[in-house]
Structures are given as C-alpha cells and as structure tokens.
C-alpha positions as CSV (number, residue, x, y, z in Angstrom):
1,X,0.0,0.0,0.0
2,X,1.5,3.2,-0.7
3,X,1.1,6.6,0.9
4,X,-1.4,8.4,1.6
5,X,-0.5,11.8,3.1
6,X,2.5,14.2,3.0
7,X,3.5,13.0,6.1
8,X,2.9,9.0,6.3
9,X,5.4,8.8,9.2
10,X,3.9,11.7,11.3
11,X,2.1,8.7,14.2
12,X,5.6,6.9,14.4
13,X,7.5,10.4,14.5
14,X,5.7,11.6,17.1
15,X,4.7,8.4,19.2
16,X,7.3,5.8,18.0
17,X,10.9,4.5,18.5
18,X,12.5,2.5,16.0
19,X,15.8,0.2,15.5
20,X,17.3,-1.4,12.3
21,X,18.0,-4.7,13.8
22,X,19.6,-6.1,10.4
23,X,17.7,-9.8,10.2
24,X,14.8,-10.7,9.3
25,X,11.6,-10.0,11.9
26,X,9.7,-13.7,12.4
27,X,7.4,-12.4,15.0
28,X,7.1,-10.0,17.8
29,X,5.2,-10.0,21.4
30,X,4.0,-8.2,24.3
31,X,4.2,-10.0,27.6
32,X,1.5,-10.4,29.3
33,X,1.4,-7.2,31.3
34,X,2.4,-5.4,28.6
35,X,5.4,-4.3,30.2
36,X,7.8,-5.3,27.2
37,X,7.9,-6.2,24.1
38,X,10.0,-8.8,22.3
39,X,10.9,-8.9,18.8
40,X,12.2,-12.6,17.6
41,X,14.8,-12.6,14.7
42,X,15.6,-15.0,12.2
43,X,19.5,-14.7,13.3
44,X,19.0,-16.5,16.7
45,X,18.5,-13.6,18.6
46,X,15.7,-11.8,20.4
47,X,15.6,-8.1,21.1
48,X,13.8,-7.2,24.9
49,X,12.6,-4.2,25.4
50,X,11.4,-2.5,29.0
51,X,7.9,-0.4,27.5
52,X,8.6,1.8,30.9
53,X,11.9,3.1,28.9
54,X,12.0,2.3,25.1
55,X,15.4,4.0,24.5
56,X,16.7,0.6,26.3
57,X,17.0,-2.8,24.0
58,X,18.5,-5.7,24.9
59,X,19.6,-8.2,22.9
60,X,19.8,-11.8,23.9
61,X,21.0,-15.0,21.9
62,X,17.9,-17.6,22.1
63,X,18.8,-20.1,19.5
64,X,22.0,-21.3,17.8
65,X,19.9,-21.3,14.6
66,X,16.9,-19.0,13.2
67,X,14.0,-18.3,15.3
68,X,11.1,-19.7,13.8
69,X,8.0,-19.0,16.7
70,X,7.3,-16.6,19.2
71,X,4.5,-16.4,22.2
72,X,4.1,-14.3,25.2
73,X,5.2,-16.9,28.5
74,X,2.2,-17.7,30.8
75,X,4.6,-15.9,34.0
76,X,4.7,-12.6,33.6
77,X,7.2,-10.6,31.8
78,X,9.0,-13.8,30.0
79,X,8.5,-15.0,26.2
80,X,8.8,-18.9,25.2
81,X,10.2,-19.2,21.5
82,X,11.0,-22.2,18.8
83,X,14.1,-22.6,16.8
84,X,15.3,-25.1,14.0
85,X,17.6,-25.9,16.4
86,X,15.6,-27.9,18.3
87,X,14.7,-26.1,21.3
88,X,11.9,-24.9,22.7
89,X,13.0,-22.0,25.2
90,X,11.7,-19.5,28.1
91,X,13.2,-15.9,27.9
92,X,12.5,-14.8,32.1
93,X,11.6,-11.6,33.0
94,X,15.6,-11.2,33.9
95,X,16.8,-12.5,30.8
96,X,17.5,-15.7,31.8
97,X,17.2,-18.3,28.6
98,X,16.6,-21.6,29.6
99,X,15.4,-25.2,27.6
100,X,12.0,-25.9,28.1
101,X,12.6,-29.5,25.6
102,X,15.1,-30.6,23.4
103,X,13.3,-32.0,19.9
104,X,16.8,-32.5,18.7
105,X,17.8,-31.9,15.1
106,X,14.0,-31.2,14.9
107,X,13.0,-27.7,13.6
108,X,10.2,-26.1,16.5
109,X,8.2,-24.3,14.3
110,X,5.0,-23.5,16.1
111,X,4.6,-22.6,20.0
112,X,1.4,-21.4,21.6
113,X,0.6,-20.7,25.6
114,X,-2.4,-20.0,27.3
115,X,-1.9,-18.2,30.6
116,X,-4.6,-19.9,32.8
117,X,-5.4,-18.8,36.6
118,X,-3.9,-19.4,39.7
119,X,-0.5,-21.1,38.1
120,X,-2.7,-23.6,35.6
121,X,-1.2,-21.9,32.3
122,X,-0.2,-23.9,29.5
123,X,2.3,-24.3,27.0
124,X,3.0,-26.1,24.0
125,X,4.9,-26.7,20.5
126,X,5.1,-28.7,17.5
127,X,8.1,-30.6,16.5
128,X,7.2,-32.0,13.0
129,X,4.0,-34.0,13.5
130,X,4.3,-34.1,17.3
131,X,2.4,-31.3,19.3
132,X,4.0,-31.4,23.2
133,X,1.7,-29.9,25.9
134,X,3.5,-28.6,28.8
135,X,2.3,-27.2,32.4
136,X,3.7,-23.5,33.5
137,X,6.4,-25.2,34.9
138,X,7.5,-26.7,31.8
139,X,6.8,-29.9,32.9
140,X,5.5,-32.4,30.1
141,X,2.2,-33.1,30.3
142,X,1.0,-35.5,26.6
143,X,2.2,-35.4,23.3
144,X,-0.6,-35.4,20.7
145,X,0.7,-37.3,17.8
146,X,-0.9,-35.9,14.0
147,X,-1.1,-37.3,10.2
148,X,1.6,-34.9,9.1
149,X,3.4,-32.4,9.3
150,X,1.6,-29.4,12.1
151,X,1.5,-25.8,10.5
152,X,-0.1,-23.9,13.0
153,X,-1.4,-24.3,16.9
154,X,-3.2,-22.4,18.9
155,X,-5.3,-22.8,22.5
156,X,-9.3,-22.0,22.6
157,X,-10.0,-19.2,24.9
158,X,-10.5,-21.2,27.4
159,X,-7.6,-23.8,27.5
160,X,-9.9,-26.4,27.5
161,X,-8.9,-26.8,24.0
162,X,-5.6,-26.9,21.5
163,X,-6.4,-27.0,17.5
164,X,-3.6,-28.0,15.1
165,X,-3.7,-27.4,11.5
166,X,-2.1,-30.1,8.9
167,X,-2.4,-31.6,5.6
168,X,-6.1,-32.4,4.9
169,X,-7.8,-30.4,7.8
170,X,-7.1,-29.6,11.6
171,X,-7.3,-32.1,15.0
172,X,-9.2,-30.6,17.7
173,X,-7.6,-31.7,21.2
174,X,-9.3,-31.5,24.6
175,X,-6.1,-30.7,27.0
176,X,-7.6,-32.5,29.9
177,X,-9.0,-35.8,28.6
178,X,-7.7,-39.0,29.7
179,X,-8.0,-40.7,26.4
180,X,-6.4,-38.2,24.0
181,X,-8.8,-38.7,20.5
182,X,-8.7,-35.7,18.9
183,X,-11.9,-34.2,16.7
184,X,-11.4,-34.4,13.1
185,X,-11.8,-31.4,10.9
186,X,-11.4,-32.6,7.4
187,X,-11.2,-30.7,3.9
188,X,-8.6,-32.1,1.3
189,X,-5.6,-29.8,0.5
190,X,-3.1,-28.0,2.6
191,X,-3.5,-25.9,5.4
192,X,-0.8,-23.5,6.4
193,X,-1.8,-21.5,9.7
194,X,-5.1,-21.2,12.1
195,X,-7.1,-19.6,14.8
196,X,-10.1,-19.8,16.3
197,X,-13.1,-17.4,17.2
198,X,-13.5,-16.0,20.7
199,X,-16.5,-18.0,21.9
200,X,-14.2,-21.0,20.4
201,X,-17.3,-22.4,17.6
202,X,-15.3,-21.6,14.9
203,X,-12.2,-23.3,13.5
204,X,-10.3,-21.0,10.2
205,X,-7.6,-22.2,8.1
206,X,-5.4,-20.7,5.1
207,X,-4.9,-23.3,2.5
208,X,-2.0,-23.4,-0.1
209,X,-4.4,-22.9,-3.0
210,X,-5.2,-19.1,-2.1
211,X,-8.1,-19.7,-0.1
212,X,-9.6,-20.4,3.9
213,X,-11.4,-22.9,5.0
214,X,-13.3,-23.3,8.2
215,X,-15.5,-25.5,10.4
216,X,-18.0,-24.2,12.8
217,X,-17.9,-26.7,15.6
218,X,-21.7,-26.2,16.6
219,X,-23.1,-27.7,13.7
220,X,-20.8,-29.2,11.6
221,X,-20.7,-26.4,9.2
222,X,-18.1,-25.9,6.3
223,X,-17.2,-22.9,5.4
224,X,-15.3,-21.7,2.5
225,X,-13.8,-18.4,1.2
226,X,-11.6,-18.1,-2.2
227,X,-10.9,-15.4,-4.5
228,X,-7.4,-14.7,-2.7
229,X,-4.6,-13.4,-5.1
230,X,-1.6,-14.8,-2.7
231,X,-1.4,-16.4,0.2
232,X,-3.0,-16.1,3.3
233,X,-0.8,-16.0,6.3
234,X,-2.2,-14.2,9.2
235,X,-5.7,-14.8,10.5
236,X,-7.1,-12.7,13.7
237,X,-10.5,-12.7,14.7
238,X,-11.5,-9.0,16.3
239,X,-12.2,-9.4,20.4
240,X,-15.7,-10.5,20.2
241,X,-15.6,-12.2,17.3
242,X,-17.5,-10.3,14.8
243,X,-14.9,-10.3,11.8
244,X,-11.7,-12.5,11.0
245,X,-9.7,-9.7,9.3
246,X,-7.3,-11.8,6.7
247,X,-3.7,-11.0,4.9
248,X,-3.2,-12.1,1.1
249,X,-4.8,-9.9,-0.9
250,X,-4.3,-5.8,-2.0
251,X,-5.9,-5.2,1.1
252,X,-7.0,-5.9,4.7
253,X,-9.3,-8.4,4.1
254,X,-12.2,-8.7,6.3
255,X,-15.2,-11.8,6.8
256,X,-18.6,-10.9,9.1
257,X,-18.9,-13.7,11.6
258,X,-22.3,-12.7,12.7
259,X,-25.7,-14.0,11.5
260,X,-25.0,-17.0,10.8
261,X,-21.4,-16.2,9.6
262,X,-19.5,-15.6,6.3
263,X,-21.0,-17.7,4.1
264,X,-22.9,-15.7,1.4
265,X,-21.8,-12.8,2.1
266,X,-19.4,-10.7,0.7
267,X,-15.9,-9.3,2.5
268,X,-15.1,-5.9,3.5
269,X,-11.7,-4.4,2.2
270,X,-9.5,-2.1,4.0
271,X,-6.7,-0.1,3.4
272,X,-6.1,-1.5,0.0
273,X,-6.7,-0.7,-3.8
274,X,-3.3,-0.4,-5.0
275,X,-1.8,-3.7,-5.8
276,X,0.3,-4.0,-2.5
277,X,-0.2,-7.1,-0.9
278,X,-1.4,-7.5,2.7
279,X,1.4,-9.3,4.1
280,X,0.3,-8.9,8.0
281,X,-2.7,-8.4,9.7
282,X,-3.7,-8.3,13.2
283,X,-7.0,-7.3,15.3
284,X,-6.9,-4.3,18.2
285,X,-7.5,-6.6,21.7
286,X,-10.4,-4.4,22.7
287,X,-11.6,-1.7,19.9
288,X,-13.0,-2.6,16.4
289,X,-9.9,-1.9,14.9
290,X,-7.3,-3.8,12.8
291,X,-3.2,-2.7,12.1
292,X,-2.0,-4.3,8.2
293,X,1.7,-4.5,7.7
294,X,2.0,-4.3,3.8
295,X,4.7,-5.4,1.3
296,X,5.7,-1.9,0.9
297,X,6.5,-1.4,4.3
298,X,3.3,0.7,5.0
299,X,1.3,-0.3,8.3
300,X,-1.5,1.2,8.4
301,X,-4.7,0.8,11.8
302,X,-8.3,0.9,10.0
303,X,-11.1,1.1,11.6
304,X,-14.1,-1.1,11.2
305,X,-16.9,0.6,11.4
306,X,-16.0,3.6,9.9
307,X,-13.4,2.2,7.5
308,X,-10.8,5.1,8.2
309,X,-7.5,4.7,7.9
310,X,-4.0,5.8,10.3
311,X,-1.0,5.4,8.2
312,X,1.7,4.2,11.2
313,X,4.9,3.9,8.7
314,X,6.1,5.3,5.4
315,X,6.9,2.8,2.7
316,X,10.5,1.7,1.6
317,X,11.7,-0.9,4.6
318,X,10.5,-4.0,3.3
319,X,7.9,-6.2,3.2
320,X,6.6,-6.3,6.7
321,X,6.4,-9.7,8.5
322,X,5.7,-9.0,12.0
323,X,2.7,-7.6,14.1
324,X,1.7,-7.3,18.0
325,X,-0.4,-5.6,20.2
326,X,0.0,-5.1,23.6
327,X,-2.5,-6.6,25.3
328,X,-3.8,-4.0,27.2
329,X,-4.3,-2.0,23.3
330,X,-1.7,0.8,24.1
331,X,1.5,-0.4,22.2
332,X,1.7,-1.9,18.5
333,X,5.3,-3.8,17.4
334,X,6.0,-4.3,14.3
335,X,8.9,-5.9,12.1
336,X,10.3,-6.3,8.7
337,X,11.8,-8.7,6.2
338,X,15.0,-6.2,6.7
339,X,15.6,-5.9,10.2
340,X,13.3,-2.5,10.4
341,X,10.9,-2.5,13.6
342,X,8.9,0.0,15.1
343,X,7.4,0.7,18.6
344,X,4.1,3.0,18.5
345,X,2.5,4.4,21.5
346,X,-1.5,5.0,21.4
347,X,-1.8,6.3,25.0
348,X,-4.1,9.6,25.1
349,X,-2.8,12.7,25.2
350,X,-4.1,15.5,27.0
C-alpha cells in the first residue's frame, strides 16, 4: 500500500521509537502485562525491550539457529520461542534463557501458551508432527501425535482446547481428557496457519491454494472463502468475534462472523486498492480496529466501522512480517523482512 499523506510517518515520528535490527523479523510479542515487548529474529536472537523506557534494548542470543515461533510466556514478563535448532525456550523476565525441551535436530516451528489462573497456564509446541503440551512449569504433560506435518497451533480461549492445522484439515484436542482422540476437521488440501473465534465455535484455516477454509464446531458447518490473489498467512478474529480480518490480498481483508457467519456474504476491504499485498494483519484486543503491515513497508490501523485509515509507517523498509499488540491496546510492534521494527504508543494525550 503506498502513501497516503505528505506525512505518512507523522504517528511513528511523534509516538514511536524504532531500530534497524539487520535480520529478518519472524514475530514479535508483548508479555502479558504489557510491560515489554520482544521482537524474535531469524539470526538467533531476540531483542527485549522495558515499555517503561523504550530507549533501552537488549539483545539476547535464544537459539544457535533461526527463530522460527514466538509467544508471550504464561509468568509474567517472560517470552517462550521455537528454533530449528531444536529447542523450545523460556526468555524470564531477567533475561535468563533456559530449555524448556530438546526436539533435537527437529526444527520447533509452532509454539502457543495459554496463561490460565492461579499457576494452571499452558504451554505447547510442534516438532514436525508431534504437538508437546506442557504445564507453566515446563513440565510435560502428553504429546498429541498428528497425520503430518503441524502448521499452526493455537489454544481455545479457554484452555480447554488446542487446534492444530495439517495436511487435509485440523485435529481438535481437549487438554484434559484421559483418552487423547482428537476431533477431526477434514477438507482435502493443505492448510498453512489457524485460529479460532473468541467463543471457540469456529475453526479458520489458510490453504496453499489461495483460499480459507473453516469448520464451525456447533453444527458441523463448512465454510469456505476463495478469491485470494496470494497467500494467506495471518488470521485474527476481532475481540468479540465479529470479523476474522485476513492477509493475502491488495488489502485488509475482512469476513462478518455474525448472522449465521460468512457464508454468502461478501468481505469488506480495508486499506487496499493499490496492488500491495497484505502481508500482515492483526485485530486491536479491545476496539474494532485492525493494524496491516504491507509489502511496501506501509502499516497502516483501520477502523471497522468507519473504514478510516491511520498510516503508522512510510513505505520503503521492506515487506513487513511482524505484528503485535500489547495486550492492554496501548503499544503496537511491528517488524520487517529487513531488520526495520517500530514501537508505536496509542496512549491519550491530553
């Protein structure tokens, strides 16, 4: 997307810091107090930084390979992260790096966590087409075995629930059951990433072919959405659920998930209409709003309801590959193919 005003860096001028980091961005995080941010880089390295003083970043060496998965820890103020060199690792609130499990010379391409209450958080990551569940201690809880290769994981809500995604559908896995026999979501092809809806009835997957495909849980419904130039990477479903806004296309592309959900009904676009692929998207934690990182270098926050459009960063720093809000909706990260990352403060002013 390109620019739109004379001044398309004026929001991270004003209410940003940024570094050139000089590797690529995989992913970036808030804790969960939203006290720092973490940006993970394909390097090996991870970059901490204290939101209380954001002229201060450390950098930390995580993996002896790339970085390939990042997640907010379920303790406070530490990040858990994959690598292909086999580790799965927590980054403490200190610093401290330490080996949750060793897959070997198994890449650790997906992690996920789910904070829990009163110390019942969970972790987890996928090592080819094993999925280990961890408690907050790191302690091994099952390991959900899967017909090939997992893509992308994520927790319900709730915890009650972990969904995997995989060639020919997803497996649905209740954490606690005794008998682990997971539900089946199948549609032929592959499917590269997932999520699921707030209230946890739906299940939405990109596919290789340009396209999602979904299952709602309730009734057995398929659901099915094409017409996607590229691929869709990123999938986020707005806080209550309303809208799964979607990378892939020339612009943010977003699918109503109310009335009996999307299908039949057309998507809205956002902050598009240029040829620029979508390369990131991710939904505000509490307003009806939705940042797109572009491959331009242009993120931009659009509004839902009134389609409106902030321009956050000028074009002409690569395609970006990174997005995260802090949870409490004050603080967006965000990261590049180049090494170009930003940290952009929403906090009223007076």
């Amino acid at each position: 997307m390109s620019a739109t005003t004379a001044k398309p860096d004026f929001i991270l001028d004003e209410r940003g810091v940024t570094q050139n980091l000089d590797a690529f961005v995989v992913a970036a995080a808030f804790d969960r107090t939203s006290s720092r941010a973490c940006f993970a880089l394909g390097d090996g390295t991870i970059r901490l930084v204290d939101m209380a003083n954001r002229t201060e970043w450390r950098t930390l060496e995580a993996h002896g390979g790339a970085i390939l998965a990042l997640a907010p820890d379920v303790i406070p103020g530490g990040f858990v992260t994959g690598g292909d060199d086999g580790k799965f690792r927590r980054i403490s609130a200190d610093g401290t790096v330490s080996t949750i499990f060793d897959a070997g010379s198994r890449w650790v391409e997906h992690v996920a966590t789910w904070p829990g209450e009163r110390g019942k958080g969970l972790l987890a990551c996928a090592v080819g087409k094993l999925v280990h569940l961890f408690d907050d201690a790191g302690k091994k809880l099952k390991t959900l075995e899967h017909p090939s290769s997992v893509t992308g994981l994520v927790f319900d809500a709730k915890g009650k629930r972990v969904a995997a995604s995989h060639y020919n559908g997803a497996s649905l896995w209740f954490v606690a059951a005794k008998t682990d026999s997971p539900r089946k979501l199948e549609w032929k092809g592959s499917h590269i990433c997932i999520a699921m809806s707030p209230d946890g009835d739906s299940v939405m997957t990109s596919m290789q072919e340009n396209a999602l495909h979904g299952w709602r849980l309730s009734d057995n419904q398929h659901m099915r959405m094409s017409g996607y130039p590229g691929k869709t990477t990123s999938l986020s479903f707005t806080k209550g659920g309303k809208w799964l806004a979607t990378s892939g296309s020339d612009a943010i592309v977003i699918w109503p998930f109310t009335g009996g959900g999307p299908m039949g009904k057309a998507p809205t676009e956002l902050a598009g209409g240029d040829d620029i692929t979508c390369t990131v998207c991710l939904a505000h934690p509490i307003q009806e709003a939705i940042a797109g990182g572009f491959a331009d270098g242009v993120v931009v926050l659009a509004d839902v309801q009134s389609g409106r459009i902030l321009p956050i960063a000028a074009p002409g720093r690569g395609p970006m590959s990174a997005l995260a809000w802090s949870p409490d909706g004050v603080h967006l990260a965000f990261g590049s193919e180049t090494g170009f990352v930003g940290l952009v403060d929403f906090t009223k002013r007076s």
